[in-house]
C-alpha positions as CSV (number, residue, x, y, z in Angstrom):
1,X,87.8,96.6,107.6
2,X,90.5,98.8,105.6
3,X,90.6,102.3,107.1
4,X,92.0,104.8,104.5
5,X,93.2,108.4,104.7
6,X,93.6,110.5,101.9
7,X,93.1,114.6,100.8
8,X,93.2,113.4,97.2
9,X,89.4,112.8,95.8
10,X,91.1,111.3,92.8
11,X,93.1,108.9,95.0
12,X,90.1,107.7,97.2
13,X,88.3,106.8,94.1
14,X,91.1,104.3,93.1
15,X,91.2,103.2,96.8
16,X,87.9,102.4,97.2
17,X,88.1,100.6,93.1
18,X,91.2,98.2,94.7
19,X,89.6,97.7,98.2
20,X,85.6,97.2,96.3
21,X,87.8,94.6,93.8
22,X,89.6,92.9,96.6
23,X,85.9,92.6,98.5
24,X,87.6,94.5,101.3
25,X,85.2,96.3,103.7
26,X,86.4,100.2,104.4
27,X,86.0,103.5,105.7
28,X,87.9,106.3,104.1
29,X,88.4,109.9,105.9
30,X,90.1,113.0,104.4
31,X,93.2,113.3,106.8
32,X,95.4,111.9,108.9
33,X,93.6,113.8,112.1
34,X,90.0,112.8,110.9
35,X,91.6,109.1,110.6
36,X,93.2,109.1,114.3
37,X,89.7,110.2,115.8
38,X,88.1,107.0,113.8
39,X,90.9,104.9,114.9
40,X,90.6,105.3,118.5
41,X,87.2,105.1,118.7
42,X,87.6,101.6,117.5
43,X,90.5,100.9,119.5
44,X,87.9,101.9,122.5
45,X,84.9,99.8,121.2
46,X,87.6,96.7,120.8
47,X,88.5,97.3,124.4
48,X,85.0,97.5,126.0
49,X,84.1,94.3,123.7
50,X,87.2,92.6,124.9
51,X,87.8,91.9,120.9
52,X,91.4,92.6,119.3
53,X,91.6,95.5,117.4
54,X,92.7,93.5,114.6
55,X,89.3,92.1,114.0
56,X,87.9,96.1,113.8
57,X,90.7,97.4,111.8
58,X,92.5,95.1,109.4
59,X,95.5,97.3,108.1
60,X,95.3,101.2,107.5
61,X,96.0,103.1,104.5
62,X,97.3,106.5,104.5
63,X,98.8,109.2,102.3
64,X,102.0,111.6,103.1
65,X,101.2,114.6,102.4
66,X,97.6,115.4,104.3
67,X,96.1,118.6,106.0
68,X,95.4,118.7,109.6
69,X,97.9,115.4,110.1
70,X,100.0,113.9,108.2
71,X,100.8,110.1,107.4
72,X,104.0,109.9,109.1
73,X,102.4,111.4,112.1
74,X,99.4,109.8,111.9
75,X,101.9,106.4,111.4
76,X,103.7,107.3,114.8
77,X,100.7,107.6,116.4
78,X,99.5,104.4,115.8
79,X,102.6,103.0,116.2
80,X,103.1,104.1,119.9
81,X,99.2,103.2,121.2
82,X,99.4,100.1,122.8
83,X,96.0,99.4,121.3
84,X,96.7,100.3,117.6
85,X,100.5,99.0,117.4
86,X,99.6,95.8,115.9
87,X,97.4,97.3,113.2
88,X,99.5,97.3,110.0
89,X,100.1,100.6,108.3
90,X,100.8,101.1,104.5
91,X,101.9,104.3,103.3
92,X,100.1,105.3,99.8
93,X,101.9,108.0,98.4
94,X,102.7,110.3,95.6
95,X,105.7,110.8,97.6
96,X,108.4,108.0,96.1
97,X,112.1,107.8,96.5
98,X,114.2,106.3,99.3
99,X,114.2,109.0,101.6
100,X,110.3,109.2,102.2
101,X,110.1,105.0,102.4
102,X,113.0,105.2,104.6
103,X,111.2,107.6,106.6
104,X,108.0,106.1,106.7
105,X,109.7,102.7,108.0
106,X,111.7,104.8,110.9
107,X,108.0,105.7,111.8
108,X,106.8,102.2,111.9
109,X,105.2,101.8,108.6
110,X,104.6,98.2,107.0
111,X,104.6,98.9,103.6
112,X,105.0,101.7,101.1
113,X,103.6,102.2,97.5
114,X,103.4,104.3,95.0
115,X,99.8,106.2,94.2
116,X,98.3,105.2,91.2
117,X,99.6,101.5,91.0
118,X,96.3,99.4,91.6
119,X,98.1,96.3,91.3
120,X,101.0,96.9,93.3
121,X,98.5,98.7,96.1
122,X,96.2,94.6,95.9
123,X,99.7,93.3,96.5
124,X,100.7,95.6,99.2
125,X,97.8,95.2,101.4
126,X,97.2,91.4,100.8
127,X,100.9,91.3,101.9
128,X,99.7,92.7,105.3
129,X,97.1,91.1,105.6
130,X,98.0,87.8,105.5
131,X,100.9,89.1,108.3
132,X,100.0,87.4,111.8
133,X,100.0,90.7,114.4
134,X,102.8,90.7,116.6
């Protein structure tokens, strides 16, 4: 399953187009914080199952700019849970330009993209996907 985080309703509708054309299972939540709460609620029923994470969250994919949490925070967070660290993380954002992908890799992201690319969004998440965790 593709988790996504996103404030933009215009944004989650091309989400959920890519993810419904890829045949991608996902949830989507509103912000970054909203996101975190789903994410470690999987990371705990992975745990009790005694299942990698992996297999309950493919890859997420979250915005910049978000109330409540942001992507580079909610990035860093999932970065530094030794449960979620392997889960890949794409940044989907309005926000281009060196200095926020430079950022967002500091942070631990996997991949960047620019919103309202539908093609290059397949591209960046089958590139993730098909990545082994570490």
């Amino acid at each position: 399953m593709i988790l996504y985080a996103d404030d933009s309703s215009v944004a989650r509708r091309q989400i959920e187009t890519v993810l419904t054309r890829m045949k991608l299972p996902f949830v989507g939540s509103k912000t970054g914080r909203e996101a975190w709460e789903q994410l470690r609620i999987l990371s705990q029923r992975a745990r009790s199952e005694g299942t990698p994470i992996r297999q309950k969250v493919a890859a997420v994919l979250t915005d910049l700019e978000m109330p409540e949490m942001d992507g580079f925070m909610l990035t860093r967070q999932i970065k530094d849970d030794d449960l979620l660290k392997d889960v890949p993380v794409v940044v989907h954002s309005s926000l281009s330009g060196a200095a926020n992908e430079s950022h967002a890799s500091r942070v631990g992201a996997d991949g960047f993209v620019a919103k309202f690319a539908p093609d290059e969004l397949a591209h960046a998440l089958s590139r993730v996907l098909i990545t082994p965790a570490h």
